[in-house]
C-alpha positions in Angstrom: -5.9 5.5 3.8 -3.6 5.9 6.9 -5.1 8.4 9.1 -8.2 10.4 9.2 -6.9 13.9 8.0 -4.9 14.9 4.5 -2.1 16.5 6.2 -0.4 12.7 7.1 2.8 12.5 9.0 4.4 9.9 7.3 7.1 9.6 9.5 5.3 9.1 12.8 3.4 5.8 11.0 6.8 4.7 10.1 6.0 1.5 13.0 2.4 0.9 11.5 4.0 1.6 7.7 6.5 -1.5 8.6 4.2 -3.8 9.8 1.9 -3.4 7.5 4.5 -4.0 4.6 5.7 -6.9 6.5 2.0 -8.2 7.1 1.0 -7.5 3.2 4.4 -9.8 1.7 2.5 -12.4 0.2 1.1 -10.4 -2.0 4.0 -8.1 -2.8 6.0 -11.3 -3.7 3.4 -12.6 -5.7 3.6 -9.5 -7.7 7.3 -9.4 -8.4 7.2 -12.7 -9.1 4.8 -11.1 -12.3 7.4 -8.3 -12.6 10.1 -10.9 -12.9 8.2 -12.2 -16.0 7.7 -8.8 -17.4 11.2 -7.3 -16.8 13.5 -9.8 -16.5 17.1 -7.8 -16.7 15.7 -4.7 -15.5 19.4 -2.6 -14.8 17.3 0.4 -12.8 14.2 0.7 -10.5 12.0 3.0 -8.7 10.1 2.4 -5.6 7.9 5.7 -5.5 6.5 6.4 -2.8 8.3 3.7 -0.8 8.3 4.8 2.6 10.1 2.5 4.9 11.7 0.7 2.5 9.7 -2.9 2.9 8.8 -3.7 -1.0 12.1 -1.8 -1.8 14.3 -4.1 -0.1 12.1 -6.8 -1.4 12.9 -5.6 -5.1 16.7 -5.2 -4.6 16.7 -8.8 -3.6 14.6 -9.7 -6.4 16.9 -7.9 -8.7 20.1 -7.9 -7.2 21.9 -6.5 -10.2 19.7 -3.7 -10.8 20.0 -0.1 -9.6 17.0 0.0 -6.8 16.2 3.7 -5.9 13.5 4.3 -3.1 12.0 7.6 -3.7 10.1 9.1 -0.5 9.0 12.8 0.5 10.1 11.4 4.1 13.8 11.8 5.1 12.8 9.8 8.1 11.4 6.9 6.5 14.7 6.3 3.6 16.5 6.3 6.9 14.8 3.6 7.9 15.1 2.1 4.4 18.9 2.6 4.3 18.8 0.8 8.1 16.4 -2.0 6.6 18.7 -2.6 3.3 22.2 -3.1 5.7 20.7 -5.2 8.0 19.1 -7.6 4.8 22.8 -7.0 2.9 20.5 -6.0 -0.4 21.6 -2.5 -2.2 19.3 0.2 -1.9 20.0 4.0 -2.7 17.7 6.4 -1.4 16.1 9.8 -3.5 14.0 12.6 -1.0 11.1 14.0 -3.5 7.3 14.8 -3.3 4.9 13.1 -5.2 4.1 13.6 -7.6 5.8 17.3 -8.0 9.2 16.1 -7.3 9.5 13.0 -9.3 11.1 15.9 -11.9 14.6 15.0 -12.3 14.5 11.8 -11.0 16.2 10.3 -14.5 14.2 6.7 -16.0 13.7 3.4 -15.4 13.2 0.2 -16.1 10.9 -0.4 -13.9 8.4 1.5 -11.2 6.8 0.5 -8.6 4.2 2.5 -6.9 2.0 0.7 -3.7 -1.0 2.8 -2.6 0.1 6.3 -3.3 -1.5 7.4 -5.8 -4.9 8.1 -4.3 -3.5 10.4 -2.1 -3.2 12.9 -4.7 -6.1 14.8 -6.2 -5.3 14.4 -9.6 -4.8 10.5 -9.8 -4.4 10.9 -13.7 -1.8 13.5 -13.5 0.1 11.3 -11.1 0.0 8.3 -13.8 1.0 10.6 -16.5 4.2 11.5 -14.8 4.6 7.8 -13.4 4.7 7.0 -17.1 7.0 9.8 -17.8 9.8 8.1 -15.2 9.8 5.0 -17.7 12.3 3.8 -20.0 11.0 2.8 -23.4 10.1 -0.5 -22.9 9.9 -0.5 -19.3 7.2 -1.6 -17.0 4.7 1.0 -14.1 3.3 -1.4 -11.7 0.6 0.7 -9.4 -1.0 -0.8 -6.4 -4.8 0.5 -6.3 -7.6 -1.1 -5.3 -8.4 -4.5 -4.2 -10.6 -6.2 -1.6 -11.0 -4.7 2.8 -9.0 -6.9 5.0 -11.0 -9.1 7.5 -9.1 -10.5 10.9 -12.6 -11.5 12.8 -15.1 -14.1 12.4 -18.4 -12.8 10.8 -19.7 -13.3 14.8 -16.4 -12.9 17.4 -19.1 -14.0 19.7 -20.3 -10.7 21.5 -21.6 -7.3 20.3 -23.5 -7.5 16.7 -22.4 -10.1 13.7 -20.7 -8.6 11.1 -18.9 -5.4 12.5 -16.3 -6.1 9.4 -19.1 -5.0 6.6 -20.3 -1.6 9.0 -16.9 -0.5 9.2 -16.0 -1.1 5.5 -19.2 1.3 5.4 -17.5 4.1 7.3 -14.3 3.9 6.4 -15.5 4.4 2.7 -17.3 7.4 3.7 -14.3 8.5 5.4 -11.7 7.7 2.3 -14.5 9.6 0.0 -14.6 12.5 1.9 -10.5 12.2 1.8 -10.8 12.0 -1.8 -13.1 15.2 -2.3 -10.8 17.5 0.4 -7.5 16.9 -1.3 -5.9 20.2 -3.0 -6.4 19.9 -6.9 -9.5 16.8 -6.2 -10.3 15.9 -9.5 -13.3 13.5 -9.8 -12.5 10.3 -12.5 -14.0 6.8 -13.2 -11.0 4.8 -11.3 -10.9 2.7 -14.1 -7.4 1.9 -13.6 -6.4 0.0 -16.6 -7.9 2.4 -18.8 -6.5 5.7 -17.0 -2.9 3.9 -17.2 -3.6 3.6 -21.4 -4.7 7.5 -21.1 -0.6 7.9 -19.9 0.5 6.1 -22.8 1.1 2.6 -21.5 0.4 -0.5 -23.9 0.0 -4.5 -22.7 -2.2 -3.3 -19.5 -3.8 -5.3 -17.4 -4.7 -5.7 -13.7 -3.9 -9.1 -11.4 -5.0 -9.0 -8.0 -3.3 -10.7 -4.9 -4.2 -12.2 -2.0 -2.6 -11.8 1.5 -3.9 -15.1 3.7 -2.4 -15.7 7.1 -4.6 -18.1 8.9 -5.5 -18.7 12.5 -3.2 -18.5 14.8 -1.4 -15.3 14.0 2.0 -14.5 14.5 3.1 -11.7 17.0 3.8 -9.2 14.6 1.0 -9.8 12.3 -1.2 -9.7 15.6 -0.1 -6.5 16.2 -0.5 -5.0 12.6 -4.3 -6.4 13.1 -4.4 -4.4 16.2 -3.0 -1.8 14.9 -5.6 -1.3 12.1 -8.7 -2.0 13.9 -7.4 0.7 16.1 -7.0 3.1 13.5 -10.4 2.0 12.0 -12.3 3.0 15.5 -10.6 6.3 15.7 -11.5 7.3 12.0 -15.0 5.7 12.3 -16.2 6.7 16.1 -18.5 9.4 14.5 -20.0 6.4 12.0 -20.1 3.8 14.1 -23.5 3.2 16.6 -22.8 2.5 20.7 -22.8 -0.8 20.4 -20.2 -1.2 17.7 -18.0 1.2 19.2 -18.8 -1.0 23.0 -17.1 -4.2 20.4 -14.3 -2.7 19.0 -13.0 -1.2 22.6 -13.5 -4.7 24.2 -11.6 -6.3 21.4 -8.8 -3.7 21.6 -8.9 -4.4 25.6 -5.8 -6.0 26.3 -7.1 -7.5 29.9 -10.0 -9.2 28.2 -9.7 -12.8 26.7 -11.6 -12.3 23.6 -9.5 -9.4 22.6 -7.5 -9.3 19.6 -4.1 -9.8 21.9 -5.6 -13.1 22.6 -8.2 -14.5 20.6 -6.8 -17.9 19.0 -9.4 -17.4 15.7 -7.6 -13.9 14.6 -6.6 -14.2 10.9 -5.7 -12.1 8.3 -7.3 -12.0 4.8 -7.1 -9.2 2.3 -6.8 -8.9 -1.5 -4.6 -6.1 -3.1 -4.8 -5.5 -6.9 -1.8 -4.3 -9.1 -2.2 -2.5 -12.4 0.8 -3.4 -14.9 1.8 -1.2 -18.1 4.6 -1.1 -20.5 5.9 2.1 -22.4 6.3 1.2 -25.7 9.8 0.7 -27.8 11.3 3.2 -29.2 10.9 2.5 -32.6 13.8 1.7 -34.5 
């Protein structure tokens, strides 16, 4: 979840949306290393939903000889994709559409790629189905759903309560349920994810999940993706959140104070992000 309304401006988290995909690699390269397995040759990719371009750029470098098409509802953000691509010397073409309305047209592929979109619409099944529909026979949806809350803070950071990590899981699930409920067209389903991708057709499904560990001490930019999301987290959760966790997080987003996140040498980042893989089967001869 990115912000704490439905109607996101995509564009104006382009910053955040770039860190984070640069904080989150590990596990993005773990999972095209899987992909590489499962599609070897692919000759034409989609990256829906790809916003800046992060994993895209990743994929085209991956796959240099394949046809890697980021699809965004976000001019702003393929801009910033077609910026990212030059400056890496990868090959990247870049598709304006809605999802999941606009995916219509798009043509097939080999193989799609899809990193925490798909709860953003209210029907999650719908979405699958035509995620499905964009493969080739034989090719491969990867979906990135799910997965394990990040933790950047030791269980005590040595003032306010211990374990401020678990409380704001707490309200931030509240917050993402209430997310879930308020979106146009909601529909309520088991997220059973390898079973709702064999509802869309898919065969050879399974789920792998993937960790993202960056110890102690953090690098700049990872520091300030940390920062970044912990400041999101105490905007979304002030209402959830008692006086005295609300006193913790604005001392550890103090940038003055020693034991802030800008300084603290014991800030790490550890989070677990779980991919759901299916293949469209032949065509049968």
């Amino acid at each position: 979840m990115a912000d704490e309304t439905n109607d996101f401006d995509w564009a104006a988290l382009a910053g955040m949306l770039e860190l984070e995909g640069e904080a989150h690699s590990p596990y993005v390269q773990q999972a095209f290393e899987e992909l590489e397995r499962l599609v070897p040759a692919p000759g034409r990719i989609l990256d829906v939903g790809s916003g800046p371009g992060v994993a895209a750029c990743r994929l085209a470098s991956v796959f240099p000889r394949a046809e890697v098409v980021a699809v965004d509802g976000a001019p702003e953000l393929l801009a910033l994709a077609e910026k990212r691509a030059a400056r890496l010397g990868v090959r990247l073409r870049t598709r304006a559409a809605e999802f999941p309305e606009g995916l219509d047209g798009l043509g097939t592929a080999d193989l799609v790629w899809s990193g925490q979109v798909v709860h953003h619409v209210g029907d999650q099944q719908g979405a699958l189905d035509r995620l499905a529909g964009l493969l080739a026979p034989g090719g491969v949806l990867a979906v990135v759903e799910g997965g394990l809350p990040a933790r950047c803070l030791p269980r005590d950071p040595g003032f306010g309560r211990p374990d401020l990590h678990s409380r704001l899981d707490a309200a931030m699930a509240g917050r993402f349920a209430r997310m879930r409920e308020e979106l146009p067209g909601s529909v309520a389903v088991t997220e059973n994810w390898s079973g709702m991708l064999r509802a869309a057709g898919l065969t050879e499904v399974r789920s792998r999940t993937f960790l993202v560990d960056r110890p102690a001490p953090l690098d700049e930019e990872t520091r300030k993706f940390v920062r970044q999301t912990l400041e999101r987290q105490r905007r979304i959760s002030a209402e959830a959140l008692d006086a005295e966790d609300t006193a913790t997080l604005d001392r550890l987003l103090d940038p003055a104070d020693p034991a802030g996140v800008d300084h603290r040498p014991d800030l790490f980042l550890l989070v677990a992000k779980t991919v759901h893989f299916g293949r469209r089967p032949a065509a049968r001869s």
